[in-house]
Residue, then its C-alpha position, 0 to 999 in steps of 0.5 A: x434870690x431871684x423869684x421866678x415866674x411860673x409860666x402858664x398855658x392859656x386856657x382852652x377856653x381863651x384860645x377858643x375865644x380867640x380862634x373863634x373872635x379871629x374867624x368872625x373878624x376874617x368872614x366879616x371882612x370877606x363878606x364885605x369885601x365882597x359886597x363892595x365888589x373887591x373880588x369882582x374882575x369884571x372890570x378888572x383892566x389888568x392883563x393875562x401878564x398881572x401888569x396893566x398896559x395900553x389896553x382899552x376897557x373891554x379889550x381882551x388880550x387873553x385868548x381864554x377870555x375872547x373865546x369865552x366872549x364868543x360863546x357868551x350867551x348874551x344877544x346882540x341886535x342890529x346896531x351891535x348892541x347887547x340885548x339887556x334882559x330887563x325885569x320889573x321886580x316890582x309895581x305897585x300903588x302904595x297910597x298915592x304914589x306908584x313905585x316900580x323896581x328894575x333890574x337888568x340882570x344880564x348886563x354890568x356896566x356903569x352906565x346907561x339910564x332906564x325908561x318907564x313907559x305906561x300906556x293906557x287902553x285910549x292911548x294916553x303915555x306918561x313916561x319916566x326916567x332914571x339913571x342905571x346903577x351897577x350893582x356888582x351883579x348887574x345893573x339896577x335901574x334907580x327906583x321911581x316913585x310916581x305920584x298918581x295925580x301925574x297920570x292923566x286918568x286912573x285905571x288899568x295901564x300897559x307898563x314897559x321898562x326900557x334900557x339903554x346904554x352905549x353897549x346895551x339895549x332891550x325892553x321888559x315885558x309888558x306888565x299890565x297895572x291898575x290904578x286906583 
């Protein structure tokens, strides 16, 4: 005699559990597809045909993509550079280190480096350095962190974050700081 097994349905609540386990695992992995830029075809060097030819980066073959090109909002100055939008997120004195945060909003590139400029009322400069970093939706500038003994003199200073790229250039507006 042979014994048979009782088939069964799963639970309600193990299905749930499942369904419900499933659905995490997926927006996760969306989430960080996403962060990571995956889904980001802003440098997606393929053409309007889903085959990757002889083009150049930057180069559109897609007649949608160069009249969008045409009606982009972004400037252009007189060397025929895009006018970067840069805007200091943050400057503070924090003990005896002064931290400033950039961004270029406007701008997604890999490239170019951000120029930190503090001028104070008697016409002492200290300038700065850093390398820009893509983001996925725009470029950062690295943040700096400047010790205060490096400025000449405490006080009230006029700061400016420049960018440049080989494409982009532009200036923030001057932000007025004062060292204590």
């Amino acid at each position: 005699m042979k014994i048979q097994k009782k088939k069964t349905m799963p639970k309600p609540a193990l299905v749930a559990l499942l369904v419900v386990t499933f659905v995490l695992i997926a927006g996760a992995t969306c989430w960080c597809l996403r962060e990571n830029g995956f889904f980001d075809r802003s440098n997606d060097q393929t053409n309007q045909h889903g085959d990757q030819g002889n083009d150049t980066p930057g180069e559109n073959t897609n007649d949608d993509d160069k009249k969008f090109e045409e009606e982009s909002p972004t400037k252009t100055d007189e060397d025929g550079k895009k006018v970067a939008q840069i805007t200091i997120v943050y400057a503070d004195q924090d003990g005896d280190m002064f931290e400033v945060r950039a961004g270029v909003y406007n701008i997604t590139e890999e490239t170019g480096w951000c120029e930190f400029v503090f001028t104070n009322q008697n016409g002492l400069t200290l300038t700065r350095t850093s390398t820009a970093i893509f983001t996925g939706t725009g470029t950062d500038c690295t943040p700096i962190d400047i010790p205060i003994r490096d400025f000449p003199v405490k006080g009230e200073w006029q700061m400016v974050v420049k960018y440049t790229s080989p494409t982009a250039a532009g200036a923030s507006e001057i932000k007025t700081v004062v060292l204590r």
